[in-house]
C-alpha positions in Angstrom: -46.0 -34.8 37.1 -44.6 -33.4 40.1 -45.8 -29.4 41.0 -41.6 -29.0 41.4 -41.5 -30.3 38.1 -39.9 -27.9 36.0 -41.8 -28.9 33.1 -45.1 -28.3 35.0 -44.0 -24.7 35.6 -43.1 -24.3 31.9 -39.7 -24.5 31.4 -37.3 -27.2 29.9 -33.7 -27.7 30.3 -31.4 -27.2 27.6 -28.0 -28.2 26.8 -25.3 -27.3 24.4 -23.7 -30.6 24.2 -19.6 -31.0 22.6 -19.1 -34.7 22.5 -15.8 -35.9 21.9 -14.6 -36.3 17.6 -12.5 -37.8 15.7 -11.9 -36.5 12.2 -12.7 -38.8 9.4 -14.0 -41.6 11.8 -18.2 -41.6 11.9 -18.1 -44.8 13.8 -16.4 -43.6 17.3 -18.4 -39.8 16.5 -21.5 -41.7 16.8 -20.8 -43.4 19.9 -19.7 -40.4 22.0 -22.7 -38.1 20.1 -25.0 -40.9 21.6 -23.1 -41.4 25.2 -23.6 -37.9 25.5 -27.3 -37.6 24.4 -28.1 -40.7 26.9 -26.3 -38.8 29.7 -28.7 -35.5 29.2 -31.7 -37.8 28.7 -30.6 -39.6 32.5 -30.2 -35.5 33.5 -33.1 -34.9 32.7 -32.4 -32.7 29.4 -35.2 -31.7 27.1 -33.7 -29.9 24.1 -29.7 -30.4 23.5 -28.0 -29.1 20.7 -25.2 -30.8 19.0 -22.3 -29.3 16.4 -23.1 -29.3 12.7 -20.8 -32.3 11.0 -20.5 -33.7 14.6 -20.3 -37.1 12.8 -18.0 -36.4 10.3 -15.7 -33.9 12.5 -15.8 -30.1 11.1 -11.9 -29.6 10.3 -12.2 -32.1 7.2 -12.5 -30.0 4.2 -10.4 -32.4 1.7 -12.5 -35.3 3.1 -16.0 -34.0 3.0 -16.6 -34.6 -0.4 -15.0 -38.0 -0.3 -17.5 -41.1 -1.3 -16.3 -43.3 1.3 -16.9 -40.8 4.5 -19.9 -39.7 3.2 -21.2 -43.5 3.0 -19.8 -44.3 7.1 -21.9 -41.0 7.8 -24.8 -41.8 6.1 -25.1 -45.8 7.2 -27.1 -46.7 10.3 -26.6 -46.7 13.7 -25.7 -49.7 14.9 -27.3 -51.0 18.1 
């Protein structure tokens, strides 16, 4: 590691990362959740932060409880 190296000097970059949502629809949340976290890895980015219910999209209060979103949120990631 580098003396420049931020890390050597003890710090680590953090980001507060807003990807891109769609309410009720896990599949394209995941994508953009992970096109975002690969971007702050290239960058460089230690510790990044994402939204609570990013998968499922926040503003879903009649669908939250729903069987078949909770199901698409819980199944893995494919790829």
């Amino acid at each position: 590691m580098s003396f420049y190296s931020i890390y050597r000097q003890g710090f680590i970059r953090v980001a507060a990362c807003t990807p891109k949502c769609e309410v009720g629809d896990p599949g394209y949340n995941v994508a953009e959740t992970l096109a975002v976290a690969r971007d702050g890895a290239r960058q460089g980015v230690a510790l990044m932060v994402f939204p609570e219910l990013g998968l499922s999209a926040y503003a879903i209060d009649g669908l939250l409880g729903q069987a078949a979103l909770l199901q698409r949120v819980a199944a893995p990631i494919p790829g």
